[in-house]
C-alpha positions as CSV (number, residue, x, y, z in Angstrom):
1,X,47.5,23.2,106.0
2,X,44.8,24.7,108.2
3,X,46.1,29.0,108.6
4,X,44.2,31.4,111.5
5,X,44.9,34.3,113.4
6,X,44.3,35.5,116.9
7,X,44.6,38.1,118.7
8,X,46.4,38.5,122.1
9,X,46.7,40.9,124.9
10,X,50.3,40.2,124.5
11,X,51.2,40.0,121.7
12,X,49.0,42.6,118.6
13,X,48.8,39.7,116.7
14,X,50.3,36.5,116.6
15,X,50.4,34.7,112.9
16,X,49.4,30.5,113.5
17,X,50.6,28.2,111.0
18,X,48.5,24.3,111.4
19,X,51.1,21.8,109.3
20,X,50.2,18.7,111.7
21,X,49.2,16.1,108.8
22,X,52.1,17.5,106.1
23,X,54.9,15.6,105.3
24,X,58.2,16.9,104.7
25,X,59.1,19.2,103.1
26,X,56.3,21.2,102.9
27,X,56.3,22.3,106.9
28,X,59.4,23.5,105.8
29,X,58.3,25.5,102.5
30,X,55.0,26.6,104.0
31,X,57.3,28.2,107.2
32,X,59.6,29.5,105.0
33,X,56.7,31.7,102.9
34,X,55.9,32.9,106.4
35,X,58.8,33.9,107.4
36,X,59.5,36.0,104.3
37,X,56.7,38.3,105.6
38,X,57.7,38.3,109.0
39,X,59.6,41.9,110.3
40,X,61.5,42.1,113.4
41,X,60.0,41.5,116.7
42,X,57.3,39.5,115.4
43,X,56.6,36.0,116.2
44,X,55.0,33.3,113.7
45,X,53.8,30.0,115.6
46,X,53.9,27.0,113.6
47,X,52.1,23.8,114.9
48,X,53.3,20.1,113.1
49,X,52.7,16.6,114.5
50,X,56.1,14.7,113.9
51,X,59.6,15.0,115.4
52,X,61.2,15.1,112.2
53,X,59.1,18.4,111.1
54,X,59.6,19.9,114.4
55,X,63.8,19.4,113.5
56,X,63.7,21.0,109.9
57,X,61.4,24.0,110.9
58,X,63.3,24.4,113.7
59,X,66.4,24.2,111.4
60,X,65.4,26.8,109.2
61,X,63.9,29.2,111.3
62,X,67.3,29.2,113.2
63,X,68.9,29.5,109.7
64,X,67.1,32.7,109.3
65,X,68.2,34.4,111.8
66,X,65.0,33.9,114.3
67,X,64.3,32.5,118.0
68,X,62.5,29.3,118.2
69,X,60.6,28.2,121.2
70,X,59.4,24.6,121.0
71,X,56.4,23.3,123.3
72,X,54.4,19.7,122.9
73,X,51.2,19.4,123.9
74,X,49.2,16.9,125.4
75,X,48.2,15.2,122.3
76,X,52.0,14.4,120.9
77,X,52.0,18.0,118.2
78,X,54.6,20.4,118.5
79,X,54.3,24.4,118.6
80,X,57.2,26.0,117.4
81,X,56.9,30.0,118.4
82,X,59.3,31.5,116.2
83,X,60.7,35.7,116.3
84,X,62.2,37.5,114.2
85,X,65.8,39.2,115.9
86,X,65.2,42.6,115.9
């Protein structure tokens, strides 16, 4: 699990969460210690490289109350941009 942090004219600062090479479950228990932390309005992206991680993030995240956004990228990952519901 690779972790950074960028900053963005959009957004203050957007918290990035690398699982591409994790198996499940951990996507899943990594995202859900994120998302613990995460207050309303703010947005977590989580990056994973299979269809079935991309499904149970996505799963939870919804489970929790938040947005998810889901985008693939040239090279077959998935970024999952999930926010908190104010």
């Amino acid at each position: 699990m690779r972790e950074s942090f960028y900053h963005s004219e959009e957004v203050n600062a957007l918290d990035i969460l690398d699982c591409r090479g994790l198996s499940c479950p951990l996507p899943v228990m990594h995202t859900r210690k994120k998302l613990e932390k995460l207050a309303a309005g703010e947005s977590l992206e989580v990056i994973v490289d299979t269809g079935t991680s991309r499904d149970n993030v996505s799963r939870l995240a919804k489970k929790e109350g938040c947005e998810v956004t889901v985008r693939e990228t040239e090279e077959g990952n998935y970024i999952l941009t999930i926010t908190r519901k104010a």
